[in-house]
N, C-alpha and C positions, 0 to 999 in steps of 0.2 A: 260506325257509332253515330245511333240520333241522340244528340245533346241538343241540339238546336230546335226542337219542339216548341213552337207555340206555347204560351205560360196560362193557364186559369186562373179565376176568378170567383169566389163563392159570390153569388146573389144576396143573399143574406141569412141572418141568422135569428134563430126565435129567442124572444126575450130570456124566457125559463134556462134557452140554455147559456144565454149571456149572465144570466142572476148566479147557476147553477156551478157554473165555471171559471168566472173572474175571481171570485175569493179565494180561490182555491190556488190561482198561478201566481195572484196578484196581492201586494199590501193595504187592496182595503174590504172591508166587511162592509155590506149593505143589508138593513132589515129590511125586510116586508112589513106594510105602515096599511098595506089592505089585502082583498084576498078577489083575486079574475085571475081568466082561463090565457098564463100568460103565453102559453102556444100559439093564442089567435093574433098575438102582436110580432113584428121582425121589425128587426133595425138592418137597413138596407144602407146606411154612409156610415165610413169609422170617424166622420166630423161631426163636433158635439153643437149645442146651442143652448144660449141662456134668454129666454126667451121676454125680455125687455120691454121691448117696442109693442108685441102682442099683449103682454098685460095692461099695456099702457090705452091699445084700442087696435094699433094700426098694422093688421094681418097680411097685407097684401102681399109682403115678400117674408111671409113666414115658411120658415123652413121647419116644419109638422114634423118630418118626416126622420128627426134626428133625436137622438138622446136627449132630452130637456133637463136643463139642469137649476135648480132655483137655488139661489144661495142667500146671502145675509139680504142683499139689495133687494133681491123679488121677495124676498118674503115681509122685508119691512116695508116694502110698497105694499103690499097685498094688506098687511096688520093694520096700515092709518087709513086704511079707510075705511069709510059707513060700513057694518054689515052687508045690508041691500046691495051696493056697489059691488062691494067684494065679493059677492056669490054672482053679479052679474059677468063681472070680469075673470071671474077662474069659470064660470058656466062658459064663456064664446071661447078659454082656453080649449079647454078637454073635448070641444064638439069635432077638433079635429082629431084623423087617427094617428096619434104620436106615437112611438114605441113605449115608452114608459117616463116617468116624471125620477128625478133623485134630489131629492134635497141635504145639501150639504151642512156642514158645521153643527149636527145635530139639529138643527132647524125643525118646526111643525108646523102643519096644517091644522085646522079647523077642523071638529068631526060632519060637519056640514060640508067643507068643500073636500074630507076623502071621501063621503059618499057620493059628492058629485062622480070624481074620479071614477069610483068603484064603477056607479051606473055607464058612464060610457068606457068602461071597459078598461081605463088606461093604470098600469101597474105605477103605485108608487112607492121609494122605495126611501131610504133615512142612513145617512151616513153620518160618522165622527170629523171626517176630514172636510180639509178645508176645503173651496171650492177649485181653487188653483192644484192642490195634490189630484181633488178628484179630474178635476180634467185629464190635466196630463197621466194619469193610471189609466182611466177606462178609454183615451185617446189609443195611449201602447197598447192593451188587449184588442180594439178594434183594429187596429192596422198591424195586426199580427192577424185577424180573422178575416180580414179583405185584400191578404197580401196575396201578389202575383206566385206562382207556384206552378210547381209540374213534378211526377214520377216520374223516376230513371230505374236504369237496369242496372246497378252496379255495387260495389263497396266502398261505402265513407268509412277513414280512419284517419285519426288523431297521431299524424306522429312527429314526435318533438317539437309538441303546440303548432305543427301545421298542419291544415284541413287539407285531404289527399283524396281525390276522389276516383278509384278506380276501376275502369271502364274497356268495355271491350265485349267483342260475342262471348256468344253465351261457349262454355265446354272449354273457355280458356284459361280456367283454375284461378278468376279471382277472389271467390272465396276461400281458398286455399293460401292463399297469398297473404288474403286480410287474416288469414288465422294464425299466420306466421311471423307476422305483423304483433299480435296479439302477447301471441309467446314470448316474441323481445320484448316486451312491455309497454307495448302502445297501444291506444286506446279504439276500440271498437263506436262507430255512432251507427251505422247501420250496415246491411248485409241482404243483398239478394233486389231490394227495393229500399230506394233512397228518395226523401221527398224532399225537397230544395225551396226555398222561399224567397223571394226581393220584396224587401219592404219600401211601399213606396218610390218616388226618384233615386231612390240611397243607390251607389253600387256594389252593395256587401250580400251575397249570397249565403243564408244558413241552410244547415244539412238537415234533417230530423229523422229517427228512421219510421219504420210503419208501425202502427200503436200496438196492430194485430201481430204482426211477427217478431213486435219486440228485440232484443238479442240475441233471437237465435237463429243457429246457423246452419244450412244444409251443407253436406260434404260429400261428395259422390265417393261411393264405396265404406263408407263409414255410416252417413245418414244425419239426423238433427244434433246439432250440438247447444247446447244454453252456455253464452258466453260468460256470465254472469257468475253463474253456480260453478264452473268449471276455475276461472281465472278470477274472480272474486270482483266487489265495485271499482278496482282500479280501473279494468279492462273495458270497464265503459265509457261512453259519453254519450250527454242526452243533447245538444247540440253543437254543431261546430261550423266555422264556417271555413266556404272553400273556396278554396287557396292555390288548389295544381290539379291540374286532372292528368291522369297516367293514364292512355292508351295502348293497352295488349294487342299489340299486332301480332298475329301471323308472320313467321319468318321465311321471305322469298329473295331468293336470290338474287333475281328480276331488278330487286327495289333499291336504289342507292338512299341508303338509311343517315341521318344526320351523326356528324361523324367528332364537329369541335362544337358545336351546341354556340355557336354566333348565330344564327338565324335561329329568333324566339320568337314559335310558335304561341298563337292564342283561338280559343274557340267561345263561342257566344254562348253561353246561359241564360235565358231570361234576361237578354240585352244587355247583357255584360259580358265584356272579354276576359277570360281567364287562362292563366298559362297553362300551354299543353305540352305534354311531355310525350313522344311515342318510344314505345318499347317493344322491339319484335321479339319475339319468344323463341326458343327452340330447347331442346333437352339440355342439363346442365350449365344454364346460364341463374344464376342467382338474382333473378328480380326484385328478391325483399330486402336484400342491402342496396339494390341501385333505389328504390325506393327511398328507402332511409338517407342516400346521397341526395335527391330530388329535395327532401325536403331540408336539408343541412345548405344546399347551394341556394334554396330561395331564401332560408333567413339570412346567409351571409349577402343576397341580391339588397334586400332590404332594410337590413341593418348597419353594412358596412361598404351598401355599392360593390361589391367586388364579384368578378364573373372570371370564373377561372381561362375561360375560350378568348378574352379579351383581356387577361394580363399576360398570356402565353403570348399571343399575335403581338401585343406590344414589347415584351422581351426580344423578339423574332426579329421586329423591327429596330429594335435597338441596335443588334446585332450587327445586321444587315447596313444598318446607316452610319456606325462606326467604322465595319471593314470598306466600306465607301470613302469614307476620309482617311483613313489609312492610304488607301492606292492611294486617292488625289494626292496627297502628303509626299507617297515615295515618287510619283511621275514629278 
């Protein structure tokens, strides 16, 4: 199993489809305030900038290259001053190539400096919200669009609100498994190709599945199945995060397989450890209720500290350390 793949990174992304897209996942609505070819612009950091110290004169450690965002303060700097001034000062703005300009709290410009704008090319756009909302909004949609990320070969499911990611070669029935899964009433995130994301330093991995294959699900000997249409919106989920990765192994003889579950395994994702669970296979063994166990033992891990393999061994030891004081007692 490659889990352990190297994570990517988008370069960036064209404004049209940051304007095209953020309304749409996110709580705010931006107007268009001019009209350029916003394909020719990309925003390349998910850190934004209010650009202050440039309207003021002083460029040198101007950051051009980020979402500019002018709020109550740049715009009533820009308003007290002379006309002449203020078209000199938003003209040495816009000679840099910004991604695009947003002005918050409803705010405007001058039809003299959007046309500056328009002519060098830079998209500006006019919000309701405040400057502090829009930050932190169009921050989360960017570091969701610059987060580390990689495809896997496997099926994410949702069961009993924990993210179960399971994995293994190919021909060893986890789709089969995830449909089974399905049937008891847990929740599908993806099937066949699983896209996984870390935002940021954070150590929270989320699942997504592929936009293209959606829900559905191939079944050898049966064929496409739409999980959706079949099991209705219970049976899905559109992300989740994960939580246990279930390894299908091949059942070998050879292997001495972990037997009281005290040695807890973990494997790297995208520089994060997550618990691994392995599972050898062979005919007639029920993997979608050990599954369903997997994830009942990590919330009771997490909820109430308790591990079945280390209250056993300490009853063991109880045992063991009374009938010890007993002999001492009868010698």
């Amino acid at each position: 199993m490659n889990l352990e793949q190297k994570g990517l990174k988008k370069r960036s992304i064209t404004v049209a489809y940051f304007f095209n897209t953020i309304c749409k996942k996110y709580e705010i609505k931006l107007r268009r305030l001019n009209e350029v070819d916003e394909q020719k612009r990309r925003i390349f950091e998910r850190d934004l900038h209010r650009p202050g110290l440039a309207l003021a004169g002083f460029t040198n450690l101007f950051t051009y290259k980020r979402v500019q965002i002018l709020g109550n303060t740049e715009t009533r700097f820009l308003n007290h001053l002379e006309e002449q001034e203020r078209n000199l000062v938003f003209q040495n703005l816009v000679r840099f190539k910004m991604p695009c300009i947003i002005l918050t709290s409803n705010n405007k410009l001058s039809p003299v400096l959007l046309e500056m704008a328009t002519k060098a090319g830079v998209p500006v756009y006019s919000t309701r919200c405040s400057s502090t909302k829009t930050i932190y909004t169009v921050t989360g949609f960017l570091d969701d669009q610059f987060s580390l990320y990689q495809q896997y070969h496997g099926s994410m499911v949702d069961v009993y609100g924990v993210g179960v990611l399971v994995a293994g070669k190919s021909g060893l029935g986890k789709s089969e498994i995830a449909l089974d899964l399905i049937e008891r009433g847990h929740g599908l995130v993806a099937d066949d190709v699983v896209i996984i994301h870390r935002k940021g330093d954070s150590m929270t991995l989320r699942a997504r599945r592929n936009n293209i294959i959606d829900h559905f699900m191939e079944i050898r000997g049966l064929g496409v199945v739409d999980v959706k249409a079949n099991f209705g919106i219970r049976a899905i989920r559109d992300v989740k995060e994960v939580q246990v990765v279930v390894e299908l192994l091949e059942w070998n003889k050879e292997i001495a397989y972990e037997r009281l579950g005290l040695d807890t395994k973990t494997i790297k994702i995208l520089g994060v450890d997550v618990p691994l669970v392995e599972l050898p296979i062979f005919p007639g063994k029920n993997i979608t209720v050990i599954i369903e166990v997997v994830a009942l033992n990590f919330l009771l891990k997490r909820y109430s500290n308790y591990v079945a393999a280390e209250a056993l061994t300490d009853r063991i030891n109880l045992v063991i350390n009374s009938d010890k004081t007993a002999e001492d007692s009868d010698d």
